[in-house]
C-alpha positions as CSV (number, residue, x, y, z in Angstrom):
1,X,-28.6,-3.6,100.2
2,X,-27.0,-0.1,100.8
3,X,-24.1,-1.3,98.5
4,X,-26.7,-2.0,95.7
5,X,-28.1,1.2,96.1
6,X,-25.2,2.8,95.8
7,X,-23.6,0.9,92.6
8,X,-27.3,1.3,91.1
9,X,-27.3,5.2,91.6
10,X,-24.0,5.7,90.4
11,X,-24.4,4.1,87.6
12,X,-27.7,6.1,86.7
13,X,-25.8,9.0,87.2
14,X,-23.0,8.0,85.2
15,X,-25.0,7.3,82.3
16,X,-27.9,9.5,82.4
17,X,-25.8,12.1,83.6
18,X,-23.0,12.0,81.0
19,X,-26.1,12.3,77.8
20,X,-27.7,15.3,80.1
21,X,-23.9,17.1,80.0
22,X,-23.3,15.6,76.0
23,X,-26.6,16.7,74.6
24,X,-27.2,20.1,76.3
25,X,-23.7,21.8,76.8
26,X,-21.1,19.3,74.9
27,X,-23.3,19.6,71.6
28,X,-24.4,23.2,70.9
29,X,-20.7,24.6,71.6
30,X,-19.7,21.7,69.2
31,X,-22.2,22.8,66.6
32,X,-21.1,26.2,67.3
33,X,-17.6,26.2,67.0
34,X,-16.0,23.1,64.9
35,X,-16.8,22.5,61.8
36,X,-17.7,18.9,60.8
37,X,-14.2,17.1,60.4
38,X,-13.2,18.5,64.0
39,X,-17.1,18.1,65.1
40,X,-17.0,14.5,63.9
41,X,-13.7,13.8,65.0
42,X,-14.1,15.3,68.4
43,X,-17.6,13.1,69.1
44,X,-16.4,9.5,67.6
45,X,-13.4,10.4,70.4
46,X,-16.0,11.0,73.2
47,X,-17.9,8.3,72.5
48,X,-15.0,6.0,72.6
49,X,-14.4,7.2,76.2
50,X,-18.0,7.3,77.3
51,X,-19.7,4.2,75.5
52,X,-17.4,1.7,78.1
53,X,-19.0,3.4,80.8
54,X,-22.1,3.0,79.7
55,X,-21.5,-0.7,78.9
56,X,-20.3,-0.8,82.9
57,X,-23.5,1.3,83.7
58,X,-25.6,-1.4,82.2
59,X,-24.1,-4.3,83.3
60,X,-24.3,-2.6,87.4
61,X,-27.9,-1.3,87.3
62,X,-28.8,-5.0,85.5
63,X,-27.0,-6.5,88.6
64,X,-27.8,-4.8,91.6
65,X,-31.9,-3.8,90.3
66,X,-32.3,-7.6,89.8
67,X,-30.5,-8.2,92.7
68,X,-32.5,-6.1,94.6
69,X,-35.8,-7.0,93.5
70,X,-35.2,-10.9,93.9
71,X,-32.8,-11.0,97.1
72,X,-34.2,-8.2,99.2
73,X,-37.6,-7.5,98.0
74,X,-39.0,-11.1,97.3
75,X,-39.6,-11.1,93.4
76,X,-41.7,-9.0,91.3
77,X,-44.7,-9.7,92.5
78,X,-43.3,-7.9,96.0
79,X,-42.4,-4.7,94.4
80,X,-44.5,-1.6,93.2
81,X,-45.5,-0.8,90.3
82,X,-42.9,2.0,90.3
83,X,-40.2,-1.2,89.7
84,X,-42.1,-2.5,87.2
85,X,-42.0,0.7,85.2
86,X,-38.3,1.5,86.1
87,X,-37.4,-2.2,85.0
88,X,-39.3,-1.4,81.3
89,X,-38.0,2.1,80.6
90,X,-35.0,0.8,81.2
91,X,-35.0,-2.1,79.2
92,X,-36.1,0.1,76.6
93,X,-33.0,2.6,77.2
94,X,-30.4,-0.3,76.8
95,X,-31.7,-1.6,73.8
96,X,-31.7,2.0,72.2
97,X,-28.1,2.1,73.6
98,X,-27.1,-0.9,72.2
99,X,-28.7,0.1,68.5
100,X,-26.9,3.1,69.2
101,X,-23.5,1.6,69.6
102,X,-23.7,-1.2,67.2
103,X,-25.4,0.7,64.0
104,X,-24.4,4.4,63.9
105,X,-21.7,4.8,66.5
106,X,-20.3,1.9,64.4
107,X,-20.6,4.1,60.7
108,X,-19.7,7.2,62.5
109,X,-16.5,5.6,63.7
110,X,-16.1,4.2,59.6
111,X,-16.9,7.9,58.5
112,X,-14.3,9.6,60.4
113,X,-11.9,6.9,59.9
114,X,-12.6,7.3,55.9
115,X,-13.5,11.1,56.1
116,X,-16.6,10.9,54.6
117,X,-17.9,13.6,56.6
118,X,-21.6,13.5,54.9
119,X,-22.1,10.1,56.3
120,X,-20.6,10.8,59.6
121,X,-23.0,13.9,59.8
122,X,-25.8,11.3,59.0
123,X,-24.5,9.2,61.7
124,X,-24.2,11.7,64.7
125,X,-27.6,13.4,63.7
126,X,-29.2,9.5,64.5
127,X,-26.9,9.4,67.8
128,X,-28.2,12.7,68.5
129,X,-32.0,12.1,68.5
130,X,-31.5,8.8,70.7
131,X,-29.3,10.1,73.3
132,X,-32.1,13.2,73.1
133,X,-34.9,10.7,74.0
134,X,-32.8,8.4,76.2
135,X,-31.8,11.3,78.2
136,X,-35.7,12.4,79.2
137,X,-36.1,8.4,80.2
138,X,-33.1,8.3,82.1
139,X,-34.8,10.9,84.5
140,X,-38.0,9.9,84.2
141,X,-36.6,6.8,85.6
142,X,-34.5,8.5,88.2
143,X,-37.6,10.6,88.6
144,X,-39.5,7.5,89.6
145,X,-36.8,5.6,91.6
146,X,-36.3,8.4,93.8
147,X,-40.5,9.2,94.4
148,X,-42.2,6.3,92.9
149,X,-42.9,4.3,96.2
150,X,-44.0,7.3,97.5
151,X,-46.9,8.0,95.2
């Protein structure tokens, strides 16, 4: 169990973590300071990096929350409802993820690659307001993993 815990919180932070530091200190000094080709150029890079991680934090939270629920805690029906809300929001954060990933991560990396910098603006303005909302459910699901049984 304590090794579940463990793998499942690391790879919250990991994930929610790395969109809190992309979207409110990587970004403005971006927007600040480089203009698009080196903006553009500088997020498809990041992404590159980041995006596998998040694929790992996905597949370890899927793992050791399921694990968790049906080895230690006896099913669904034996958990609160705070597991039941976790196990939606986040549900709902992977598949915006993956949409990320496979529709404008996927044209931004085109854009760059072509240096059609209009579309790759188009493209990182889209990532931008998903990894904005994803970022706010990531911790209100950390928010509710760390108090929910408690309430």
């Amino acid at each position: 169990m304590a090794v579940a815990i463990v793998l499942h919180l690391f790879s919250s932070v990991v994930w929610v973590g790395g969109m809190f530091f992309a979207y409110t200190a990587l970004r403005p000094v971006a927007a600040a300071r480089l203009e698009a080709p080196s903006r553009l150029t500088l997020w498809a890079g990041v992404f590159e990096r980041f995006f596998p991680w998040v694929w790992a934090s996905v597949v370890v939270l899927l793992g050791s929350g399921y694990w968790m629920i049906f080895s230690v805690f006896g099913g669904m029906r034996s958990v609160g409802l705070h597991v039941h809300l976790m196990t939606g929001v986040g549900t709902l954060m992977m598949l915006l993820f993956a949409y990320v990933y496979f529709v404008p991560h996927r044209r931004l990396q085109r854009a760059v690659a072509t240096e059609d910098w209009p579309a790759g603006a188009d493209s990182l303005a889209r990532i931008r307001r998903v990894v904005a909302l994803n970022t706010v459910l990531g911790l209100v699901v950390i928010a509710m993993g760390a108090g929910g049984r408690y309430v």
